[in-house]
Biopython code that builds the backbone (N, CA, C, O; Angstrom):
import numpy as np
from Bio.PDB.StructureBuilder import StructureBuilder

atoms = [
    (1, "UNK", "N", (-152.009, 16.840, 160.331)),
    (1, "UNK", "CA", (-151.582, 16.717, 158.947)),
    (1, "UNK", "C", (-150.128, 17.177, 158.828)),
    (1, "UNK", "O", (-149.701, 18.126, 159.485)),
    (2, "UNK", "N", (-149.363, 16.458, 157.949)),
    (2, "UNK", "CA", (-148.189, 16.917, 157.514)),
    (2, "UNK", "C", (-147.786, 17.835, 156.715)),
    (2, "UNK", "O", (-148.571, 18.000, 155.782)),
    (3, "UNK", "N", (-146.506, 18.780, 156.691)),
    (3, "UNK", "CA", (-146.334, 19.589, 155.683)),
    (3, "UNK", "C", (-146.969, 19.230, 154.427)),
    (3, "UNK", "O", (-147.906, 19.806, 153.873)),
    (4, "UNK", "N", (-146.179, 17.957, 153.967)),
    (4, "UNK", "CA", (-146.243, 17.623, 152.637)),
    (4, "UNK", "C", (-148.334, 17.539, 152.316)),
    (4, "UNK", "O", (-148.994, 17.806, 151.312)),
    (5, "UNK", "N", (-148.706, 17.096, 153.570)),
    (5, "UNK", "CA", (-150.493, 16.532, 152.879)),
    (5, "UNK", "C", (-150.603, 18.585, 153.133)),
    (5, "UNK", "O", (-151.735, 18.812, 152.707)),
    (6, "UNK", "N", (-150.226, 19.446, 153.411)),
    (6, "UNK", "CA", (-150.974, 20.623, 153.197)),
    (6, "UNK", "C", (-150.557, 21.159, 151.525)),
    (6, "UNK", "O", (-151.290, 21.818, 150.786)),
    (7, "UNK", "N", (-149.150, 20.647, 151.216)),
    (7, "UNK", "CA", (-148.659, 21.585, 149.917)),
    (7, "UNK", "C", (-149.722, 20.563, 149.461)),
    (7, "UNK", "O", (-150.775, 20.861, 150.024)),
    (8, "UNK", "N", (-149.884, 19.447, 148.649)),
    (8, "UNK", "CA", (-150.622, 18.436, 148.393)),
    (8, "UNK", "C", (-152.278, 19.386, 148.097)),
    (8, "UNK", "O", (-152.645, 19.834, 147.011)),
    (9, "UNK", "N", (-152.818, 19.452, 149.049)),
    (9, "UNK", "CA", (-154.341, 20.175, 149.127)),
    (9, "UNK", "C", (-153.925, 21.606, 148.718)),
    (9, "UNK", "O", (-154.732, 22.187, 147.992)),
    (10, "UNK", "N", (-152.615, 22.380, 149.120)),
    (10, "UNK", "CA", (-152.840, 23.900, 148.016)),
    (10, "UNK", "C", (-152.184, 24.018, 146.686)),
    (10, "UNK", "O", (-152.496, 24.999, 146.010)),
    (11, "UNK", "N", (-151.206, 23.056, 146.142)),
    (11, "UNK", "CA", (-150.988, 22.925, 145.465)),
    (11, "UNK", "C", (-150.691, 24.038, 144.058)),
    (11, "UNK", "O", (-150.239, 24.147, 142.919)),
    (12, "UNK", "N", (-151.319, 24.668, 145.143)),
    (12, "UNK", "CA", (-150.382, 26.365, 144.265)),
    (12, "UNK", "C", (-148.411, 26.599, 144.216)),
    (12, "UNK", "O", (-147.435, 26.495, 144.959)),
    (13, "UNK", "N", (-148.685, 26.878, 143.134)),
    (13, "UNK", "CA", (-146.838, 27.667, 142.874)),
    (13, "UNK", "C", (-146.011, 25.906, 143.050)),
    (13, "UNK", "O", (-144.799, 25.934, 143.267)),
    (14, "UNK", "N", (-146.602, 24.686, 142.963)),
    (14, "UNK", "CA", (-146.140, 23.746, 142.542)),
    (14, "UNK", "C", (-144.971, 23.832, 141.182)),
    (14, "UNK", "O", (-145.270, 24.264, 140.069)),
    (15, "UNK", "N", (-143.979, 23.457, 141.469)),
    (15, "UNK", "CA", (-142.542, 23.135, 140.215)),
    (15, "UNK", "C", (-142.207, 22.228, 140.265)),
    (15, "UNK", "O", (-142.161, 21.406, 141.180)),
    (16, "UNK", "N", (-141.786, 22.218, 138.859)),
    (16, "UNK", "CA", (-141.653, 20.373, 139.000)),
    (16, "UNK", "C", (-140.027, 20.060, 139.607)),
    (16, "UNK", "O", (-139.302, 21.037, 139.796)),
    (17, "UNK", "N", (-139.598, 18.915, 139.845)),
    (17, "UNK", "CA", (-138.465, 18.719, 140.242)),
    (17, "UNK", "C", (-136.971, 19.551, 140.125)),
    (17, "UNK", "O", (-137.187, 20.219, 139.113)),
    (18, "UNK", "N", (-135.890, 19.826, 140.466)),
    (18, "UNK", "CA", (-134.671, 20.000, 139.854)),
    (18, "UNK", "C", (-134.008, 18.927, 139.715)),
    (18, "UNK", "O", (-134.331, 17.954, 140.396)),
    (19, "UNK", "N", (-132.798, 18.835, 138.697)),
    (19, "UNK", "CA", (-132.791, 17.073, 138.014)),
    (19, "UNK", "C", (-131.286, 17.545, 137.471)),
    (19, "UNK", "O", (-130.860, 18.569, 136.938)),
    (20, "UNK", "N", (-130.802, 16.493, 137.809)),
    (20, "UNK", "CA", (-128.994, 16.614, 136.888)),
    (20, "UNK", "C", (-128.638, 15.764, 135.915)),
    (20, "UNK", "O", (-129.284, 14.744, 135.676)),
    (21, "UNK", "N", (-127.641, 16.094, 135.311)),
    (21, "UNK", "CA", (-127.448, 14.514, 134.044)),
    (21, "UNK", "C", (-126.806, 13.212, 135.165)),
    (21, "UNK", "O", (-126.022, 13.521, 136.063)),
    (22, "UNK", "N", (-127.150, 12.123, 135.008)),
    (22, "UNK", "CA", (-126.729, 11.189, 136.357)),
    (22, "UNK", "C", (-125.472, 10.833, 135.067)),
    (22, "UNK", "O", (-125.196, 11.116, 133.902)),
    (23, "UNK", "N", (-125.104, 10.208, 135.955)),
    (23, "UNK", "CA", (-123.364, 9.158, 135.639)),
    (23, "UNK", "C", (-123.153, 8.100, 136.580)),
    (23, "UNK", "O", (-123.672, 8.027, 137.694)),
    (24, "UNK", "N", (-122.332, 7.258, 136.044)),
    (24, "UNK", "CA", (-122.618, 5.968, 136.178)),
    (24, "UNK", "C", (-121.928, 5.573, 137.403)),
    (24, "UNK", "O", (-120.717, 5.747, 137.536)),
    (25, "UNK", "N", (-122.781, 4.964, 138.441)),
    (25, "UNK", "CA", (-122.092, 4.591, 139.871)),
    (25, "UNK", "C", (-122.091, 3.285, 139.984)),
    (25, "UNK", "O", (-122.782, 2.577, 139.251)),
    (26, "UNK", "N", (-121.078, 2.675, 141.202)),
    (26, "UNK", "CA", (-121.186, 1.372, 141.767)),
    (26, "UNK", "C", (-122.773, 0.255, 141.098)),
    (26, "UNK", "O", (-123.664, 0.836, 140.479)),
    (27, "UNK", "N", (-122.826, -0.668, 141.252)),
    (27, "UNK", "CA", (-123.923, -1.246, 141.284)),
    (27, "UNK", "C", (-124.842, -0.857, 142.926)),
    (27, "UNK", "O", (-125.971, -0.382, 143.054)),
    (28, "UNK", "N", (-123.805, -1.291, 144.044)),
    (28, "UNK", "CA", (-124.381, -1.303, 145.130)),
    (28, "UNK", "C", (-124.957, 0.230, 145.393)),
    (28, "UNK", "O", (-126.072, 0.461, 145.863)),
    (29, "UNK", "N", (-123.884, 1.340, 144.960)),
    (29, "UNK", "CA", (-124.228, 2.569, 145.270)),
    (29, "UNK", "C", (-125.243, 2.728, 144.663)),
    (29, "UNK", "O", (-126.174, 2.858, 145.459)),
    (30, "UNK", "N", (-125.590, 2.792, 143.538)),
    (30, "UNK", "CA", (-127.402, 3.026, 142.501)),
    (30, "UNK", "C", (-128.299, 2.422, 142.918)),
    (30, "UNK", "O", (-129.363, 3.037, 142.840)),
    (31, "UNK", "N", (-128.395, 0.721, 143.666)),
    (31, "UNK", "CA", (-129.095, 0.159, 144.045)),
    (31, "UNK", "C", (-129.365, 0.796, 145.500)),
    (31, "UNK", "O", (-130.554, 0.922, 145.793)),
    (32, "UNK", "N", (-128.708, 1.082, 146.152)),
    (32, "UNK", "CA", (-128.977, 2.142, 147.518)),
    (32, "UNK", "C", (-129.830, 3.155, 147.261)),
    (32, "UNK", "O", (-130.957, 3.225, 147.750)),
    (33, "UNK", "N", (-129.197, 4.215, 146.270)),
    (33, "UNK", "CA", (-130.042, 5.388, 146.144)),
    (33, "UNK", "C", (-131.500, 5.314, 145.161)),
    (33, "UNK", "O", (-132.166, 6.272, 144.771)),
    (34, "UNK", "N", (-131.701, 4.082, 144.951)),
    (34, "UNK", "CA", (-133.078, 3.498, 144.079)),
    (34, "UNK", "C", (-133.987, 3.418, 145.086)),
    (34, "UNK", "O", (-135.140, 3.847, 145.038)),
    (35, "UNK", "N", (-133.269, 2.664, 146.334)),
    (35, "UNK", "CA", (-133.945, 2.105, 146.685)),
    (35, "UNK", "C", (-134.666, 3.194, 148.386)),
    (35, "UNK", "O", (-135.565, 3.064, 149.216)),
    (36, "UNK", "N", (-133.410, 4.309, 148.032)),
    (36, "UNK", "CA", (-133.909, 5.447, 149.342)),
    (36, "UNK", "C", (-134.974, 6.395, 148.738)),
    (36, "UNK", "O", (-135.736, 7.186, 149.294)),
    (37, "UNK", "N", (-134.816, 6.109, 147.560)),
    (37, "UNK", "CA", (-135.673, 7.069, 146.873)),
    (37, "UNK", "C", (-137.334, 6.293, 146.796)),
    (37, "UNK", "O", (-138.360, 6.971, 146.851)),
    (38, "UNK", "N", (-137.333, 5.085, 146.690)),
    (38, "UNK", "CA", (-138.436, 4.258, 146.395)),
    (38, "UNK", "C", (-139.049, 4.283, 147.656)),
    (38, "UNK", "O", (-140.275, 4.329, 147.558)),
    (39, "UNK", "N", (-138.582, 4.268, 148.928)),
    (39, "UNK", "CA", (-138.916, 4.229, 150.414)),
    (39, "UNK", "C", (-139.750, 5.661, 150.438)),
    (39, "UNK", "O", (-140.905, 5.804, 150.838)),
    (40, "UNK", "N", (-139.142, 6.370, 150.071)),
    (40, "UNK", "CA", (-139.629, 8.190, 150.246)),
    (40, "UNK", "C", (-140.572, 8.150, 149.460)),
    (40, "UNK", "O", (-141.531, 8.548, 150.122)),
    (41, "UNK", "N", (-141.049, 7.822, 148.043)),
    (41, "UNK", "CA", (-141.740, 7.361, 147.237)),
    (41, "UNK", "C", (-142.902, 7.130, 148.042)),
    (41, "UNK", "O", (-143.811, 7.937, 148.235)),
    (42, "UNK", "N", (-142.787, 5.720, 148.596)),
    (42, "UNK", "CA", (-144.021, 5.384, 149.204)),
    (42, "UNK", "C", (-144.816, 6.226, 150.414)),
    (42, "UNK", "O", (-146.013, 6.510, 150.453)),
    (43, "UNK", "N", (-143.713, 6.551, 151.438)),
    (43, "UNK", "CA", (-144.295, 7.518, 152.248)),
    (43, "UNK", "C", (-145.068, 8.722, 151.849)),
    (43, "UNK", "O", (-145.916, 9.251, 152.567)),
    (44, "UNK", "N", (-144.747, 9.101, 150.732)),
    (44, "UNK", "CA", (-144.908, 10.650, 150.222)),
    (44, "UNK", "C", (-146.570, 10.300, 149.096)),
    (44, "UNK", "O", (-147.468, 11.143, 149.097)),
    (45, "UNK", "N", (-146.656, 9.411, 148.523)),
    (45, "UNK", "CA", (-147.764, 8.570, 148.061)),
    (45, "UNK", "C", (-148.618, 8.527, 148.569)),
    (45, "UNK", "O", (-149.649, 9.118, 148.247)),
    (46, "UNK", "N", (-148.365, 7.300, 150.224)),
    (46, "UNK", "CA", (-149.531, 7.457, 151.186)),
    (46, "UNK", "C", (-149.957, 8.733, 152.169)),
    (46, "UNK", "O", (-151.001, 8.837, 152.812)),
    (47, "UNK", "N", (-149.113, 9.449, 152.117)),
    (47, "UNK", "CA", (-149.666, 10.724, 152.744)),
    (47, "UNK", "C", (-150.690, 11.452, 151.956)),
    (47, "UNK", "O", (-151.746, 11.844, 152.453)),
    (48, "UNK", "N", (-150.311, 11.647, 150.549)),
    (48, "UNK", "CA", (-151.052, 12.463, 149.613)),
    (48, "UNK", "C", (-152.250, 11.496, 149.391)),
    (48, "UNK", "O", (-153.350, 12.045, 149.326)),
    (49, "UNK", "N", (-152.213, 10.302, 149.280)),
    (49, "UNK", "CA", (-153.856, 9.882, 149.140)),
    (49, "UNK", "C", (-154.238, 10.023, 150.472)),
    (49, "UNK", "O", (-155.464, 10.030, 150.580)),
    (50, "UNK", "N", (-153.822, 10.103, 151.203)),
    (50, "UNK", "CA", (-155.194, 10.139, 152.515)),
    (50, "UNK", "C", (-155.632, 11.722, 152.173)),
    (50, "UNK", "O", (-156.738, 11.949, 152.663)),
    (51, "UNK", "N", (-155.335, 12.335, 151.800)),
    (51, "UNK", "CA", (-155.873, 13.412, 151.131)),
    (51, "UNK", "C", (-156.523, 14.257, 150.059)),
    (51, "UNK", "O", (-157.079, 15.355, 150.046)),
    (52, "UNK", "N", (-156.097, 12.857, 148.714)),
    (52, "UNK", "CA", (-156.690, 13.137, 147.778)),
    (52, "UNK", "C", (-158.043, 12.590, 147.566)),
    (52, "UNK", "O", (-158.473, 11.840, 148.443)),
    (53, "UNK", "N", (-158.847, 12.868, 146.454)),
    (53, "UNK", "CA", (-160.131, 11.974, 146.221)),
    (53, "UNK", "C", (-159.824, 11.310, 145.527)),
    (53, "UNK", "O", (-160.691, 10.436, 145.513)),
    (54, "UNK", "N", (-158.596, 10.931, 144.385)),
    (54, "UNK", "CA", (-158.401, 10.066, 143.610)),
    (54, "UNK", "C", (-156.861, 10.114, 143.787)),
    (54, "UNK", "O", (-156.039, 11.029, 143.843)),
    (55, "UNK", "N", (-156.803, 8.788, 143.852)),
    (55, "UNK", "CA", (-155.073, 8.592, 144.896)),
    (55, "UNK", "C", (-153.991, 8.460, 143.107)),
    (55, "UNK", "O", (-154.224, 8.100, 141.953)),
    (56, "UNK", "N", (-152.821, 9.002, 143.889)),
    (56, "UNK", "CA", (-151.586, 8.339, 143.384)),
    (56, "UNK", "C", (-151.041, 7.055, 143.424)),
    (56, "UNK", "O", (-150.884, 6.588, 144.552)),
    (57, "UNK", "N", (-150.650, 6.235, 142.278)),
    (57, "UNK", "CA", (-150.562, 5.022, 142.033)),
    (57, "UNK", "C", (-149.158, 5.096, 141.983)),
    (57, "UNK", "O", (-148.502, 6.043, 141.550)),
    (58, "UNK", "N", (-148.702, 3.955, 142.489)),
    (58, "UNK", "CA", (-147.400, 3.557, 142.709)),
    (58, "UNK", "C", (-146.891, 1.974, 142.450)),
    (58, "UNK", "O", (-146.884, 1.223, 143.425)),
    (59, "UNK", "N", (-146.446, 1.443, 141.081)),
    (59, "UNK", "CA", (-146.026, 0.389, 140.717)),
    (59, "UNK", "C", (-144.755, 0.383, 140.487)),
    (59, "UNK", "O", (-144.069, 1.329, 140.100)),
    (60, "UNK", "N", (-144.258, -1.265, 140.853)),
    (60, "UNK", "CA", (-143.038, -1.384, 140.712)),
    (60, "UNK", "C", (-142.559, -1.967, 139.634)),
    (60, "UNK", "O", (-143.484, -2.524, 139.042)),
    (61, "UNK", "N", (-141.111, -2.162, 138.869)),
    (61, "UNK", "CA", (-140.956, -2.737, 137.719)),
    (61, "UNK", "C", (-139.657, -3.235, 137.857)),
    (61, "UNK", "O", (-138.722, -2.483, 138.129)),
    (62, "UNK", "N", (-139.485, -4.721, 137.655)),
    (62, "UNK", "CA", (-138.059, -5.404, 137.512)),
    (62, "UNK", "C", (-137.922, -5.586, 136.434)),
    (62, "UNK", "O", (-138.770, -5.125, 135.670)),
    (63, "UNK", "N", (-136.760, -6.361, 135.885)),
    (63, "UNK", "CA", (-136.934, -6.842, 134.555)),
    (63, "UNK", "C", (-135.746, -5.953, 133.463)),
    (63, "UNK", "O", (-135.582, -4.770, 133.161)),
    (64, "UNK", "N", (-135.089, -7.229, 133.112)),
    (64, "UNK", "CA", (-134.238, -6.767, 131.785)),
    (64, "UNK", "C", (-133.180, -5.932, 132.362)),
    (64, "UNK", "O", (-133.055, -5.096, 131.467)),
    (65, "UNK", "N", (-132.253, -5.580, 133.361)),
    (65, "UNK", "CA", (-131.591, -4.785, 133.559)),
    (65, "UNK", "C", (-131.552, -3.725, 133.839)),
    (65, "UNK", "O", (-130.634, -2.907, 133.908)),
    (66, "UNK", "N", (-132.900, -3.678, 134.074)),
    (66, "UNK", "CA", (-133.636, -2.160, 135.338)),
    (66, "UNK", "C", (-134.544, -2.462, 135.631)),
    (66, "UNK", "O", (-135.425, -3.189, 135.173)),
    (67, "UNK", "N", (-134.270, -1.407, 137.198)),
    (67, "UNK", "CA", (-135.614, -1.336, 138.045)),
    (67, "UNK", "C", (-136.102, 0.047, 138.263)),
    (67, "UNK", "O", (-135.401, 1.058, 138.256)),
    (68, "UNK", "N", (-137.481, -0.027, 138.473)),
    (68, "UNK", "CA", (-137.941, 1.175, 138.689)),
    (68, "UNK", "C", (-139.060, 1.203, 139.323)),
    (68, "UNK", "O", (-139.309, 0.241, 140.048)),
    (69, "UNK", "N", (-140.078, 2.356, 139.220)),
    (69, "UNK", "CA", (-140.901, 2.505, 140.243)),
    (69, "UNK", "C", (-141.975, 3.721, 139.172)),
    (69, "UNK", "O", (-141.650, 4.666, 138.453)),
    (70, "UNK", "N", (-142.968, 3.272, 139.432)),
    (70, "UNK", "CA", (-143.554, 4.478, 138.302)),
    (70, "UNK", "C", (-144.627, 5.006, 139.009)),
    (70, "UNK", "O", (-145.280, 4.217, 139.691)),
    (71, "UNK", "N", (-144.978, 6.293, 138.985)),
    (71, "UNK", "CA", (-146.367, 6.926, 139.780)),
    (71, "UNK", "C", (-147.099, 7.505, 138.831)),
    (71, "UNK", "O", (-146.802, 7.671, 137.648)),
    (72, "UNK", "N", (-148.087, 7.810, 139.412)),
    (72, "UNK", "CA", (-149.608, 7.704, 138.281)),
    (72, "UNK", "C", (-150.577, 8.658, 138.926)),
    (72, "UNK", "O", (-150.847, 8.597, 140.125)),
    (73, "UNK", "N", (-151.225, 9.766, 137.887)),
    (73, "UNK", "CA", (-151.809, 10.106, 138.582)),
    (73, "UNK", "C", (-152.753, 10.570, 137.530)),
    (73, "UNK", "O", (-152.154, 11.178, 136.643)),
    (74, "UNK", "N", (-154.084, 10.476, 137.338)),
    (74, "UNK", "CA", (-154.833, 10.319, 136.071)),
    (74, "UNK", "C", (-154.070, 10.248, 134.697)),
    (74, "UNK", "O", (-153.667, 9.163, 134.277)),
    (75, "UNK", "N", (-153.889, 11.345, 134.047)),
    (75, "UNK", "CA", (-153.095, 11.000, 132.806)),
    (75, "UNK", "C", (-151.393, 11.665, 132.839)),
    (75, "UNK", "O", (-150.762, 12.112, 131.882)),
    (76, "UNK", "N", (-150.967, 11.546, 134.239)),
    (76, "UNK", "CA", (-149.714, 11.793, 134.172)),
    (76, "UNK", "C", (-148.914, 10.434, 134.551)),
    (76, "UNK", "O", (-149.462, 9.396, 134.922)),
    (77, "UNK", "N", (-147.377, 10.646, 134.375)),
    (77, "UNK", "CA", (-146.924, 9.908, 134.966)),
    (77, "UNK", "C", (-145.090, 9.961, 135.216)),
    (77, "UNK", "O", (-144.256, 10.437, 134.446)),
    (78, "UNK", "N", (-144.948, 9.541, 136.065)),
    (78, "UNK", "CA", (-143.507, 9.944, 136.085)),
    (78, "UNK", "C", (-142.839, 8.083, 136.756)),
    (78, "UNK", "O", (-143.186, 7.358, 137.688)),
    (79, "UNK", "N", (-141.665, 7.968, 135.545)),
    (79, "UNK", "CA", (-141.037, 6.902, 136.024)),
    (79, "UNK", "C", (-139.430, 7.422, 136.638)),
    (79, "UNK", "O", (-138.689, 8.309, 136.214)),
    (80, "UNK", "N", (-139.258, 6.435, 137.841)),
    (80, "UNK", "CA", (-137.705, 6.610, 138.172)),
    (80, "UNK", "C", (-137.245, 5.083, 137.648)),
    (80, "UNK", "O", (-137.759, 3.964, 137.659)),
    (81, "UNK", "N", (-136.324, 5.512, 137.308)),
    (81, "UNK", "CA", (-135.302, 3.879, 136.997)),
    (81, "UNK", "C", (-133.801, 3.888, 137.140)),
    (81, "UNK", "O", (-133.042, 4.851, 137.036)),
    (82, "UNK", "N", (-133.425, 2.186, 137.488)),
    (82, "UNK", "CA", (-131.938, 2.402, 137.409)),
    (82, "UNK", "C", (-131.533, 1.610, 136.425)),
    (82, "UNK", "O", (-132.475, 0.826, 136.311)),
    (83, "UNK", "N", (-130.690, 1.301, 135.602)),
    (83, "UNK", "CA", (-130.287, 0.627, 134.641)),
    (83, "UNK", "C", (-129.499, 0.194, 134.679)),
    (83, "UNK", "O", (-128.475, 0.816, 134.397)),
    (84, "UNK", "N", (-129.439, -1.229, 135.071)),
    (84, "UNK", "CA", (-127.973, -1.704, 135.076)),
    (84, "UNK", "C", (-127.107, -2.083, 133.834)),
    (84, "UNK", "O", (-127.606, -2.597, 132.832)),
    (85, "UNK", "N", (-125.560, -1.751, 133.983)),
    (85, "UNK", "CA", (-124.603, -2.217, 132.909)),
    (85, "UNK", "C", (-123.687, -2.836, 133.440)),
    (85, "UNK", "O", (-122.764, -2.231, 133.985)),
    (86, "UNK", "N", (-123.743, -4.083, 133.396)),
    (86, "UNK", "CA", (-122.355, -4.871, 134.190)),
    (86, "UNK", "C", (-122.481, -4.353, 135.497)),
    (86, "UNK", "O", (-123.416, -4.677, 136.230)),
    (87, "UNK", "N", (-121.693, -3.656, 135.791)),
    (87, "UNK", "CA", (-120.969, -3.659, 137.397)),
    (87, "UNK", "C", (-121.575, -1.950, 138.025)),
    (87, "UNK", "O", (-121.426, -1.381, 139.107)),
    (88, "UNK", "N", (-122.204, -1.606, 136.888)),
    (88, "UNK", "CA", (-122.211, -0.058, 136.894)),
    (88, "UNK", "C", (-123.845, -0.017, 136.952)),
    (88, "UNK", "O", (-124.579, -0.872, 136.455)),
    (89, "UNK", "N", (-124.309, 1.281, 137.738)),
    (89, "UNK", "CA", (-125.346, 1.484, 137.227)),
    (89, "UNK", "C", (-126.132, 3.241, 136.792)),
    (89, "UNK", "O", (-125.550, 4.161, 137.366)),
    (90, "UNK", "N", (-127.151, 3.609, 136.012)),
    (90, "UNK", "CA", (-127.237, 4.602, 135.962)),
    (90, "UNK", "C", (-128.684, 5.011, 135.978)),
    (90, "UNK", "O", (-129.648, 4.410, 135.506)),
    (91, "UNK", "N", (-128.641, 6.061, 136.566)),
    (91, "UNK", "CA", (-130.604, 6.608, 137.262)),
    (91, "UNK", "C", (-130.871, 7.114, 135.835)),
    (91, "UNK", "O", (-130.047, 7.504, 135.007)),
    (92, "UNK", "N", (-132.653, 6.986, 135.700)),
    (92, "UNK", "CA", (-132.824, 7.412, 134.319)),
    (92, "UNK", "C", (-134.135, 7.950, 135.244)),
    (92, "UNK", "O", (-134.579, 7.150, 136.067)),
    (93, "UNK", "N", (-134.726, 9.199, 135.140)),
    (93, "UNK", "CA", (-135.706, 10.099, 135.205)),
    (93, "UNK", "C", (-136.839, 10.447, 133.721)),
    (93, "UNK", "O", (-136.665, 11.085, 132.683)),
    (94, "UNK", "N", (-137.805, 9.797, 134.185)),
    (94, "UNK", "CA", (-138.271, 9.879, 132.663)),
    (94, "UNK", "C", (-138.116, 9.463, 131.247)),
    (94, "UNK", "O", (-138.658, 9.890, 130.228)),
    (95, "UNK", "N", (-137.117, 8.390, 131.462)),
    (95, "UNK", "CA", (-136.585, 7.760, 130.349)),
    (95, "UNK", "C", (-135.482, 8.136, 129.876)),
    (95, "UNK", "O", (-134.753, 7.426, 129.183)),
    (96, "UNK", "N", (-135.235, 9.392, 130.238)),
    (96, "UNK", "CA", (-133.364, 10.281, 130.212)),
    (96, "UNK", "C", (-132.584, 9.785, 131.124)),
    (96, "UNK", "O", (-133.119, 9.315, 132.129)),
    (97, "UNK", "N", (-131.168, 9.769, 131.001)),
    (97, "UNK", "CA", (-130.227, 9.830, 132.318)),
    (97, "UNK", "C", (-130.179, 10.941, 133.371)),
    (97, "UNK", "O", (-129.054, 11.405, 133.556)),
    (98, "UNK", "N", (-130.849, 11.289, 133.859)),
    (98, "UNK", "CA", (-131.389, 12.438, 134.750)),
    (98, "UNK", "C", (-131.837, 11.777, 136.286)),
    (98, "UNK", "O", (-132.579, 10.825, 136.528)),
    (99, "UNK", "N", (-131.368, 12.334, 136.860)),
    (99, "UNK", "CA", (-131.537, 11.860, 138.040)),
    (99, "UNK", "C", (-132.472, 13.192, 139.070)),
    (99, "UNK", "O", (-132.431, 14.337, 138.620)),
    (100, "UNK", "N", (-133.073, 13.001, 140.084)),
    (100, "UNK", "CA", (-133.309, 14.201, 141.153)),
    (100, "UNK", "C", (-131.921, 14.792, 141.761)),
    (100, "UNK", "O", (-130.866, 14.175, 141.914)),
    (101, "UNK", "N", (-132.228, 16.282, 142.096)),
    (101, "UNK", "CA", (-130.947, 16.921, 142.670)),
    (101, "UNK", "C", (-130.845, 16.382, 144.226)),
    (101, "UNK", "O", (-129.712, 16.514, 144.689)),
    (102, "UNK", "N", (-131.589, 15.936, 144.910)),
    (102, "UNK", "CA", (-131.723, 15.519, 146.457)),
    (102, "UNK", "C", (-133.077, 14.663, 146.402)),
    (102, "UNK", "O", (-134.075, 14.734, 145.683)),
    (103, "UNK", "N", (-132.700, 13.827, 147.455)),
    (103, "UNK", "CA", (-134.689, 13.162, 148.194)),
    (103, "UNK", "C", (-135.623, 14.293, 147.946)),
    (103, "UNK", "O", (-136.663, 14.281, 147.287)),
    (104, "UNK", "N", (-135.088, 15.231, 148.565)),
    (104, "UNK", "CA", (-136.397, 16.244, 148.807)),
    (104, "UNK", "C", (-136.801, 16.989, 147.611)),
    (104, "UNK", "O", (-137.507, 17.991, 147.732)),
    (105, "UNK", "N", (-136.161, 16.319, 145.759)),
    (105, "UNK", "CA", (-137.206, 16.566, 145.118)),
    (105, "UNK", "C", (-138.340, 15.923, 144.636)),
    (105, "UNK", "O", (-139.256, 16.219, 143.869)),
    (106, "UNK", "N", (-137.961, 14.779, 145.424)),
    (106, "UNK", "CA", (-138.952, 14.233, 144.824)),
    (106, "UNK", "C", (-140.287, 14.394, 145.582)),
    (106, "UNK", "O", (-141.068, 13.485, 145.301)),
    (107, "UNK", "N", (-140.791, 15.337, 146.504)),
    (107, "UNK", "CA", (-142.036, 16.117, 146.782)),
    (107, "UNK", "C", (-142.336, 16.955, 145.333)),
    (107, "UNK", "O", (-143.295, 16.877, 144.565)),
    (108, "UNK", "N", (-141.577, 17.472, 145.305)),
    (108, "UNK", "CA", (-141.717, 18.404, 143.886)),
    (108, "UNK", "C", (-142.352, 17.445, 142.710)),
    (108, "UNK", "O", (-143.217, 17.940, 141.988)),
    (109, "UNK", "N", (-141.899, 15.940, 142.480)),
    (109, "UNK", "CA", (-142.122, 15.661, 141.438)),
    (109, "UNK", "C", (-143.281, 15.084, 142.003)),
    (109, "UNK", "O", (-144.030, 15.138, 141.028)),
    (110, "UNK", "N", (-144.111, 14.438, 143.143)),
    (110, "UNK", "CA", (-145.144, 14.112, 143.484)),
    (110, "UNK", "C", (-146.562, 15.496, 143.313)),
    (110, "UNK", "O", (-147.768, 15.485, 143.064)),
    (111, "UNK", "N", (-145.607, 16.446, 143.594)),
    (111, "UNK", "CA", (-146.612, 17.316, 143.162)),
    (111, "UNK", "C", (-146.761, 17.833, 142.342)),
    (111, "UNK", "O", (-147.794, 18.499, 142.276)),
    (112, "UNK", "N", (-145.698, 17.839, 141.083)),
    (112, "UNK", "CA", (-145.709, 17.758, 139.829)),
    (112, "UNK", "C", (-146.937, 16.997, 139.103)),
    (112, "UNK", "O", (-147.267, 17.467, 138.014)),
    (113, "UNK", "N", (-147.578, 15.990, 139.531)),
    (113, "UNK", "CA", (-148.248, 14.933, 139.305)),
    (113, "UNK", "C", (-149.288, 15.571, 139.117)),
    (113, "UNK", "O", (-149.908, 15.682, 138.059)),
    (114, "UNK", "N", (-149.665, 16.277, 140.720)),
    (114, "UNK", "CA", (-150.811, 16.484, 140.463)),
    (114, "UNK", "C", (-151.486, 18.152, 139.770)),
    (114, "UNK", "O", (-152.648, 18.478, 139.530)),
    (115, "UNK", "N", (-150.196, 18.920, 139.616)),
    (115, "UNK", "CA", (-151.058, 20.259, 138.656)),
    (115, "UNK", "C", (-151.136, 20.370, 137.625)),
    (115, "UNK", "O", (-151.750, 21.326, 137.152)),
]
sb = StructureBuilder()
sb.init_structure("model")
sb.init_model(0)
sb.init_chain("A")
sb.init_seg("    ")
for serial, (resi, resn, name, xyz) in enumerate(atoms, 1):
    if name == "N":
        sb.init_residue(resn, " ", resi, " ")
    sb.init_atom(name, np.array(xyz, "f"), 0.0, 1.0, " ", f" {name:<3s}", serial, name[0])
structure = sb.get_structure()
């Protein structure tokens, strides 16, 4: 088992993410970090259901000038998105312009999910 499937099963002293106000980058640059984040996403997903009894859901969303990725976990849920404007784009965390402080919070916000 992996670090992450043990925090996952103790799930004690779980916090939720650290998060900054985002600002507006490249198209290509936002679409990169959407899309490193969406990769980690999935890995971090399928680890925790092979462990859970009722898995984390992971859907994707195009459409209208953002993309995103939303996870699910009985009555929680946390969306990442990027929003495009013209040439620019900007991360929205929860429906705010908020972005994660690094990849590695978003363990935090997977396990956010589940306490």
């Amino acid at each position: 088992m992996t670090p992450f499937m043990h925090a996952v099963l103790d799930r004690s002293g779980s916090v939720g993410p650290r998060t900054q106000p985002s600002h507006a980058r490249t198209l290509a640059r936002a679409t990169d970090a959407q899309f490193v984040v969406r990769a980690l996403a999935e890995q971090l997903v399928s680890e925790a259901n092979a462990v859970l009894a009722e898995p984390i859901g992971l859907v994707d969303e195009v459409g209208d000038g953002r993309f995103a990725f939303v996870l699910t976990h009985r009555d929680r849920t946390a969306r990442v998105e990027t929003v495009v404007h013209g040439r620019n784009a900007v991360a929205h965390l929860g429906g705010e312009p908020r972005e994660l402080t690094s990849e590695d919070e978003l363990q935090a916000l997977v396990l956010s999910l589940l306490s």
